[in-house]
N, C-alpha and C positions, 0 to 999 in steps of 0.2 A: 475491727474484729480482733479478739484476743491471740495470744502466741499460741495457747493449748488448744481451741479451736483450729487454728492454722495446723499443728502440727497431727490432728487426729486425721484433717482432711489429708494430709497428705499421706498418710499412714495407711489412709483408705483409698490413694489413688493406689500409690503404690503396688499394694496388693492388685488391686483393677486392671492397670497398664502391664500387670508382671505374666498375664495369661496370654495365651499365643494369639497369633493376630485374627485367627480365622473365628477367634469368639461373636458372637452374634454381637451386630450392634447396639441394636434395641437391650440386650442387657447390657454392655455399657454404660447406654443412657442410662439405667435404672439404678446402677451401680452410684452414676454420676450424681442421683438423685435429681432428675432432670422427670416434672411433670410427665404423666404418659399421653397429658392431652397435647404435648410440646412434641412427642416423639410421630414422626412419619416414616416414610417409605424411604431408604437408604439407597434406592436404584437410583440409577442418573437416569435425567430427562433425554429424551433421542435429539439427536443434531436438528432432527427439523424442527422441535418443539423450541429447542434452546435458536434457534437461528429468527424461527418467527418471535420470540418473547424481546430479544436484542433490538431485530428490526423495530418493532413501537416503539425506541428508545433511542437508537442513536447518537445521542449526543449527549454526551455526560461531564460533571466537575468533578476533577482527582485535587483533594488538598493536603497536599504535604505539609502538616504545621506541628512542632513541638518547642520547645524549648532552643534547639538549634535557632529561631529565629530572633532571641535576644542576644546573641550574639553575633548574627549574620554569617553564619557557616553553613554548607552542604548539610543536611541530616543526615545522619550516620556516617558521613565519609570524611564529612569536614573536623571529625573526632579527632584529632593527634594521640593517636595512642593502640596497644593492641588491638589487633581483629580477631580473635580466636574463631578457627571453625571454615576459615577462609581459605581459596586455594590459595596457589604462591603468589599467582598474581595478583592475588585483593590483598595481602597481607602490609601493614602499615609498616615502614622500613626503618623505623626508630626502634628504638627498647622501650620507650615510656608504657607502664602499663594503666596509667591514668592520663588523662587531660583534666587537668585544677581548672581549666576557663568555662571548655566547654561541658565538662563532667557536675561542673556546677552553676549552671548556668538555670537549670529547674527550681534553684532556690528562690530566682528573681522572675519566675514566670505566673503572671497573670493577667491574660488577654480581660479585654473590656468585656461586659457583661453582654453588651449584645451585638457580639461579635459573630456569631450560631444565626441570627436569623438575619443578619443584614448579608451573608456570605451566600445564604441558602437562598434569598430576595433577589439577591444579582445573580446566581444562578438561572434559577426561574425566567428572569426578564431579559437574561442572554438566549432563552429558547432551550435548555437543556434540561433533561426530563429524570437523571438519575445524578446521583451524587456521592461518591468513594471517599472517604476520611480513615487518616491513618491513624490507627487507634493504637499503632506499638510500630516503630523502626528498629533498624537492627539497633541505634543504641540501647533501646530496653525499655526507654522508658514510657510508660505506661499512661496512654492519653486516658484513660480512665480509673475510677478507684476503685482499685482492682482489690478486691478480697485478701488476694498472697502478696500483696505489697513489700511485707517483710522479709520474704525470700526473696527480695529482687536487690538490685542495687542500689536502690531509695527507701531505703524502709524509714526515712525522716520524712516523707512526703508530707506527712497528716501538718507537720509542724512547718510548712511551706508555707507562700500567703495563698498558692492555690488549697493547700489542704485546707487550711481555717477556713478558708473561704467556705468550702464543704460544696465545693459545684466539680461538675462531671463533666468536660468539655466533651467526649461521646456524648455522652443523653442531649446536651446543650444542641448539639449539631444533628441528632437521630430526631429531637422533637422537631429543629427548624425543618430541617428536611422536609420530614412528615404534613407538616403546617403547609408548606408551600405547594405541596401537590407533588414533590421528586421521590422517586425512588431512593433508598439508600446499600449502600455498600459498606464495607469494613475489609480498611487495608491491615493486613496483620504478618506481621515478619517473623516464618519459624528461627529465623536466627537473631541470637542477643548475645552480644559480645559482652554488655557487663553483669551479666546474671552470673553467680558463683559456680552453679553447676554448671553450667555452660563452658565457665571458663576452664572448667578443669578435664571437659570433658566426658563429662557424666553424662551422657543424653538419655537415659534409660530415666533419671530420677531429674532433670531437664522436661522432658518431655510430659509426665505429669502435670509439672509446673505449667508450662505452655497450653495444655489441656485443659486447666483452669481456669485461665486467660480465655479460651475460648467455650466453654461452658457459661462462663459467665458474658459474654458479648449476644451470645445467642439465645439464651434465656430471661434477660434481664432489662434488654432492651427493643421491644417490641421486634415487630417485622424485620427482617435483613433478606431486603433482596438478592445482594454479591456478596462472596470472600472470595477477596484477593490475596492472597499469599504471595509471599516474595521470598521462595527457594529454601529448600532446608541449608544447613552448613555440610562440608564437604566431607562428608563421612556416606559411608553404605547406608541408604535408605530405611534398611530394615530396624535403624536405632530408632525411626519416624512409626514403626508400626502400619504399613501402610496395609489397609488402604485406610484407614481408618481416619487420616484428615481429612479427608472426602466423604466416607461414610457417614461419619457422627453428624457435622453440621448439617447432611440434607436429615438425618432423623430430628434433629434439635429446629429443625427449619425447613420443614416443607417445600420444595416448590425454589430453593435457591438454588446461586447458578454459582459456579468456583470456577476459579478461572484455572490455567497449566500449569501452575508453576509451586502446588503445594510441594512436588516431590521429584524437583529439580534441583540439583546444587553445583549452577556453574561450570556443569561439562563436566563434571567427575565421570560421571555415569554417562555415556552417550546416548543408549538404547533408555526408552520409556515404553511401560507398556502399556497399552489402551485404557486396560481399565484407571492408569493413575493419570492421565489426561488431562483430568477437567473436563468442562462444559464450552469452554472456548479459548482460542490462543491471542496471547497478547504482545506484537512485534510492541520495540519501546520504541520511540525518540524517530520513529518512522512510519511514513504509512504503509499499510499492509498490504501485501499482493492480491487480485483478484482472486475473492474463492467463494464460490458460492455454496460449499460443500461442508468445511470447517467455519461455524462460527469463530469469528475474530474482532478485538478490539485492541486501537492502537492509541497508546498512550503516551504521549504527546507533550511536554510541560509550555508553556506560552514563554518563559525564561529558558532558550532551548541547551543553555549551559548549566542549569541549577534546576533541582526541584523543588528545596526550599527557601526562603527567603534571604538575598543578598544583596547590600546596599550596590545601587550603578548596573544589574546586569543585562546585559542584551537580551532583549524582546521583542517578540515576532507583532508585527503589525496586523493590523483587520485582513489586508490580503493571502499574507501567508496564512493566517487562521482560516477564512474563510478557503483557501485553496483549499486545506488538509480537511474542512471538514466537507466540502463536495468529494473530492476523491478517495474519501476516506467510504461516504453512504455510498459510492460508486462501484466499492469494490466490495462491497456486499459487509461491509467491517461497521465497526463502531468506532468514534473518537472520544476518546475520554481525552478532555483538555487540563493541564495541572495549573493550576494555579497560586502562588507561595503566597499565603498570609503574613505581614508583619508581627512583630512580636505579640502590637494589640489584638491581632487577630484580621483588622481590617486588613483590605488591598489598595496597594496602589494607585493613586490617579491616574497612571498611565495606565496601570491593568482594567480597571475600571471602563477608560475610556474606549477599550478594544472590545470589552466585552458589550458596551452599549451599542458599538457599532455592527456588531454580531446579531443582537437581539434584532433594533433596528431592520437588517436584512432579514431574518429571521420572522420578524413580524409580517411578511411579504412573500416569503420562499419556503415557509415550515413545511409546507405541502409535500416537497419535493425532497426532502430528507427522512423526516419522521412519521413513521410508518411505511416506508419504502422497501424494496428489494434494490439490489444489485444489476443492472442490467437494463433491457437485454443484448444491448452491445458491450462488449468487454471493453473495460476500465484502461485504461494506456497514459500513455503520457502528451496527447490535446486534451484526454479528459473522455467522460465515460459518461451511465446515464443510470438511474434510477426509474422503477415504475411500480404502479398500483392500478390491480384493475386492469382495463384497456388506454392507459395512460402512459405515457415515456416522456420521462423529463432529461432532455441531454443538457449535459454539464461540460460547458468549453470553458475548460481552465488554460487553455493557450490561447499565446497572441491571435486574432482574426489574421485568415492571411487572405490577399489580391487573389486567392482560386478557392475553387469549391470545395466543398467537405463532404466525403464519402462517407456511407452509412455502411456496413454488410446488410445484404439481402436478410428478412427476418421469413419467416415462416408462417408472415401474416400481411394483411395489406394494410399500408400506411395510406390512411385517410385524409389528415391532413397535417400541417407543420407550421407552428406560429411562435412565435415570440410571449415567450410569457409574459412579460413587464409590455401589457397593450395589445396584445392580440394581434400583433402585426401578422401576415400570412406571408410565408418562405417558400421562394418558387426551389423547386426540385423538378429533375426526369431520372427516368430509370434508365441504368449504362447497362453491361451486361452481367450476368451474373444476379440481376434484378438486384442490387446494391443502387441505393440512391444518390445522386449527387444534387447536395445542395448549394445555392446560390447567395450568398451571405453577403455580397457586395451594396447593396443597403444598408445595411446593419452598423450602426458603434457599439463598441463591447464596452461598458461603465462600469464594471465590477469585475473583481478575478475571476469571478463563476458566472459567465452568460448563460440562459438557461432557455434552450426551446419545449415545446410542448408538442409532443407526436401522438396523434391520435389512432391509435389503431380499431382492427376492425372483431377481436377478438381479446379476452384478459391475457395477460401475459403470466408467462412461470419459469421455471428453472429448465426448461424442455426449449427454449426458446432462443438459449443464452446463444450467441454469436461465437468463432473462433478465431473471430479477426478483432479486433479494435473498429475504435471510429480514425479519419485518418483524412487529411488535406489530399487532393487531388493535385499532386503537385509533383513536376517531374526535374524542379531543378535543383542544386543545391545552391543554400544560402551560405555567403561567409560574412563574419563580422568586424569589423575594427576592432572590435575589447570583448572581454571575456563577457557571458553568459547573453551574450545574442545582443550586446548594446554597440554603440556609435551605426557610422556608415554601413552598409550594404550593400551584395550585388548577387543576382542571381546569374547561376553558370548550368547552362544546361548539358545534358552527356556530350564530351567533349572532351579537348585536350588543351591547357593553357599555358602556352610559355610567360615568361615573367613581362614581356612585351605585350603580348594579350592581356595581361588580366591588369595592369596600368593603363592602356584604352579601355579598355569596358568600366573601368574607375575602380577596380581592386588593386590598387598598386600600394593601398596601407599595409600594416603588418597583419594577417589576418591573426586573429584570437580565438573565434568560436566560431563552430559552423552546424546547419542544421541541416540534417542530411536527408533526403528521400527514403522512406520507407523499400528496402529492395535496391539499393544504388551502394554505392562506395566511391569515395574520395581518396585520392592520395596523393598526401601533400610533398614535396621534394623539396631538399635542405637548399638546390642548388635548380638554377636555371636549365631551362631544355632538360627536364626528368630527370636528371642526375643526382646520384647522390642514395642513397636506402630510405625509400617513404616512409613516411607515418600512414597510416591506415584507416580510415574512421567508416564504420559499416551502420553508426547512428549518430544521434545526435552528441555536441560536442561542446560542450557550455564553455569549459577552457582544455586548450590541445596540449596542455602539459609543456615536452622539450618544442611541441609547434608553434606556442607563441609568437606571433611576428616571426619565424626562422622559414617560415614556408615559399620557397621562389616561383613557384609554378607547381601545377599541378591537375589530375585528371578527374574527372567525373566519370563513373562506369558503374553497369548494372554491377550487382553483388555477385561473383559467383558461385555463393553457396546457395542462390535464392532462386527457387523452379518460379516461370511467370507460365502465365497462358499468353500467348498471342494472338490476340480478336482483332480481324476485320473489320476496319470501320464502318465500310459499307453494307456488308448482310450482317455481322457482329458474331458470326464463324469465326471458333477458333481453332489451329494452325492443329493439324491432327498426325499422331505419325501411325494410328492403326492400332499400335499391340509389337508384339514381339512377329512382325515380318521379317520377310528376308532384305540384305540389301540390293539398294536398287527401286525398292519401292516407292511408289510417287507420296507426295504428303497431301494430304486431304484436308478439308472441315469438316468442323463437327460442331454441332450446338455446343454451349459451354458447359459442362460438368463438370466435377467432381473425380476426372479420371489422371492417372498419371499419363495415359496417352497422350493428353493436351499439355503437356507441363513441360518445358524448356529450361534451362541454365543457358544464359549466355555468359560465357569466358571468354573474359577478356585477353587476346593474344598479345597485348602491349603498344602493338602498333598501328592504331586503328579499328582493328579489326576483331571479329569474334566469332567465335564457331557455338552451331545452338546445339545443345545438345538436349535430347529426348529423353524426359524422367525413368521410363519403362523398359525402354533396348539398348540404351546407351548410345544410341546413333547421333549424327549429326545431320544437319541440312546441307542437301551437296547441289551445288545449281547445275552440276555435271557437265561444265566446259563450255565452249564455245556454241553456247544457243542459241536461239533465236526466241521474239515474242511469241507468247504462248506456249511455251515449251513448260513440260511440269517440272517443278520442283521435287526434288528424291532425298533419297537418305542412304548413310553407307559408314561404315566403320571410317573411325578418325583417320585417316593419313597424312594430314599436314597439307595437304594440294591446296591452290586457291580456289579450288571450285568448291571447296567447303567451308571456306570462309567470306562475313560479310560487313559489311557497315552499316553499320543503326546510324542513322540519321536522325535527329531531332527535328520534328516540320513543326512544334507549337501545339501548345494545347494537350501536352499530354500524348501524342501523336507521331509517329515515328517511319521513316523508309529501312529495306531493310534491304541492299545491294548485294548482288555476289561482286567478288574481287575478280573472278576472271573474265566473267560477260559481263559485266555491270548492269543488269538485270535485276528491278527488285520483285519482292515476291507479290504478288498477285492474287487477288480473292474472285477475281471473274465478274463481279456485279450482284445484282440478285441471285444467286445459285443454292439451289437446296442441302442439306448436311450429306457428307460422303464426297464432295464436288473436290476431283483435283485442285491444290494450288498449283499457280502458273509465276509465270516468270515476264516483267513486259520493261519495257523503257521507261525511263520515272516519266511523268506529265503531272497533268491538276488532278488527274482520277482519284477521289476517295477509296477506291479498288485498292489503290496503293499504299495507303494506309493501314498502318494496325498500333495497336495500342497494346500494353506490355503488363497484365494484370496480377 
């Protein structure tokens, strides 16, 4: 395209972008010279729309490739040279306002011819249904042949061996896409460090510029499912015209999705306001918390040190991928996986071969991802579950452990529970609280996503979702010889260990990591016999930091910041204090609900011992002196007495005694007894009576 042509457009944006923001879009478009049959509805789609459109997707390829990979540096970061438009902390710390290597490294760029469809093939055959290509990084340069070339920092482009060539690596990768069956996306960067206006900080006559870039991606090249945008530069938003990066593309594009981050710049701004959102949020280099509310997609490179291509860098194996991509469909998110093309465009043997082993699993398990919701047990760290229909597919991305695995109660009946790879059937009972415990002890886990099959007796929805996690029935803690749960083990149940204890029990290595009970707390000590200022661990503990090997002894105690109910194992009554009575009152059962009446803290007193105290009145459990069998159990403002303090015992399985210190009396559920029934007080024996379990 001519320079007088170039400069009338801009002449004509100019004027366009110089009227206030609140100008209608649609004349924008018309402005922009943008077909009317091109131009739609500027509204955004609603979160449930945008949430269901994601969910039949799931799982997508992000590919970072430009010219950076003929020299094997970062894209855009690996630049040596200014960053204009950056906070302080992006900013490059040299003077250089060129890099001679990498600044011209577009001279020597041209991927193989069919590089677009074998990328978008191994996509495909990895099981991934949409595809994101970076059509401009903050260097600037232009993965397609862009109209305003000459306003950019390559206006020699044409005289490249890509320009001779006269191919369009966009179109090249929008046809393979297409061809293949994937959706497509377009990553596009409102910041460019070597575009002139840019550099001088023009953004008013910048922005134009960028405008065009995007006019032309969304007009010229069929359908575009996503724009991704990667942050404006660190200036007030209003140089961005907003909302208008939002706006324009859904009128130039129907029906697409943008993701949050057109009209974010790196924290300048902290406050965002709904309308400049997007359609969904994109956590990076992580997976994304459960949220069944905000569509989200978390973007992920397979090189977890680089996005674009670099000779030697560490790479996430089929487990960790296949991890991130079950907890990823788990937490109601999307995974967009990156993966760096070489200079020819092609990928790695190594990346190749992760990705076949993906597809592979993928060919067997698609069910259970794509096309799925979130849920309806909340997503955690053993792993979460997906469903469709009257379907629930749970996802154990944790080790199998020697105890059962609790479900929360759903608000539907569970019909049956098998094993996806053969239909094994998985025995389960219902505990209380109708949360099921399942029996997994048959079972070998062969993959990092074990996946069962729960059949319920109703469709599931987002009315369904659980506020527990799935979760090991498991009351002891684990420590490890080495960091992130590897060598020896030993389970330690609530309890207290001197450094002579836990060399008999075979913990006398240096412990490294520890996996801690959901509701429990460990505290390790520098020094034998509890001495010394613990370390504290209230979760799980992959490496204990200054506790490495430094821990001489130490306790197992419930948490107490963490309310339990206390169920009888017998009638499966839990432990009731009433409501706001007076003290003195007996303590009761009660079926299990949902009440703070039922809810305990037990605090730990240091030495043994623990007083329970009641979510609702603040009271504690007072076994009030010198009783006898059958005597009720009460409740009374804290004093310190030992008649209100007690010893949890560990009996196994999950199952615990619960002693006063001055009658040694533990509490008592009576037998079969109906809700309202005094607890009592007896002499320990074999009685399940005597029994309760810590929820």
């Amino acid at each position: 395209m001519s320079e007088s042509r170039q400069l009338g457009r801009r002449t004509l944006l100019g004027a366009i972008m110089a009227v206030p923001a609140v100008i209608a879009t649609a004349s924008v478009a018309r402005a922009l010279g943008v077909s009317q049959s091109l131009v739609g509805s500027a509204s955004a789609p609603s979160a449930d729309d945008v949430g269901k459109a994601m969910a039949s997707l799931r799982f997508g390829m992000f590919v970072h490739f430009n010219p950076s990979s003929v020299v094997g540096r970062e894209i855009g970061w690996g630049r040596n040279a200014s960053r204009p438009g950056e906070a302080p902390g992006n900013q490059y710390r040299g003077t250089e306002k060129t890099d001679p290597v990498y600044d011209g490294a577009y001279r020597s760029f041209l991927p193989e011819a069919d590089w677009a469809t074998k990328l978008a093939a191994t996509a495909k055959a990895a099981g991934m249904t949409y595809l994101v290509f970076t059509t401009k990084h903050h260097d600037g340069y232009p993965n397609f042949r862009a109209d305003n070339i000459s306003r950019s920092f390559y206006p020699d482009f044409a005289d490249t061996p890509l320009g001779r060539s006269g191919r369009d690596l966009t179109r090249e990768i929008a046809d393979a896409a297409r061809s293949a069956g994937l959706k497509l996306g377009f990553y596009y960067s409102p910041r460019d460090w070597t575009q002139p206006d840019y550099g001088r900080g023009d953004y008013a006559t910048y922005y134009t510029y960028m405008m065009e870039h995007l006019r032309q991606l969304l007009t010229q090249y069929g359908k575009v499912d996503f724009l991704w945008y990667d942050s404006i530069p660190y200036v007030d938003r209003q140089s961005f015209r907003p909302p208008e990066m939002l706006t324009v593309p859904r009128e130039l594009q129907p029906g697409i999705l943008i993701n949050d981050r057109a009209y974010t710049n790196m924290g300048f701004q902290n406050s965002m306001p709904q309308e400049l959102t997007g359609d969904y949020s994109t956590p990076e280099g992580k997976v994304g918390a459960f949220d069944i509310v905000r569509p989200w997609e978390s973007c992920i490179s397979i090189t977890p040190d680089a996005w674009s291509w670099q000779s030697g860098q560490r790479m996430s194996d089929f487990p960790e991928v296949l991890k991130h991509l079950a907890s990823t469909a788990a937490g109601d998110g999307n995974y967009l996986l990156n993966v760096p093309p070489m200079k020819t465009g092609y990928l790695e043997d190594r990346v190749l071969s992760t990705l076949g082993q993906v597809g592979a699993w993928m060919g067997s398990n698609k069910q259970t991802i794509i096309g799925t919701r979130g849920g309806p047990y909340r997503a955690g760290d053993i792993g979460g579950a997906t469903y469709t229909g009257s379907t629930v597919y749970l996802h154990i991305t944790d080790d199998l452990r020697p105890v059962k695995l609790r479900l929360p109660a759903l608000k539907a009946t569970v019909k049956s529970i098998t094993t996806l790879d053969g239909g094994r059937p998985v025995p389960f009972t219902t505990a209380a609280l109708g949360d099921l415990l399942l029996d997994l002890s048959g079972l070998t886990k062969t993959a990092s996503d074990f996946i069962l099959q729960i059949a319920v007796d109703r469709p599931m929805g987002p009315e369904f979702v659980t506020d527990r996690p799935i979760s090991w029935n498991m009351f002891e803690a684990t420590v490890y010889e080495h960091t992130s749960y590897v060598g020896n083990n030993v389970l330690l149940p609530l309890g207290s260990y001197t450094s002579a204890q836990l060399s008999a029990l075979g913990a006398g290595f240096g412990i490294s990591s520890i996996r801690v009970p959901y509701g429990y707390r460990v505290l390790g000590y520098p020094g034998d016999n509890f001495t010394g200022t613990p370390w504290t661990y209230t979760a799980n503990a992959p490496g204990l930091g200054a506790g490495n090997d430094a821990i001489k002894s130490l306790k197992v105690t419930f948490d107490p910041a963490m309310n339990f109910r206390l169920v009888n194992v017998t009638d499966g009554l839990a432990l009731d204090s009433g409501g706001n009575v007076a003290g003195g009152s007996d303590l009761k059962q009660w079926t299990p609900v949902d009440s703070p009446n039922l809810q305990w803290r037990a605090e730990d007193l240091g030495d043994g011992y623990y007083k329970l105290v009641n979510r609702t009145n603040g009271m504690v459990a007072d076994g009030w002196g010198a009783t006898g069998n059958g005597s009720p159990a009460r409740q009374s403002a804290w004093n310190g007495s030992a008649n209100q303090q007690w010893q949890i015992t560990d009996r196994g399985n999950g199952r615990y005694s619960v002693a006063n210190r001055t009658s040694g009396l533990v509490l008592d559920g009576g037998g079969q007894v109906p809700s309202g029934s005094v607890t009592k007080q007896w002499e320990w024996g074999t009685s399940t009576n005597l029994l309760w379990t810590f929820e």
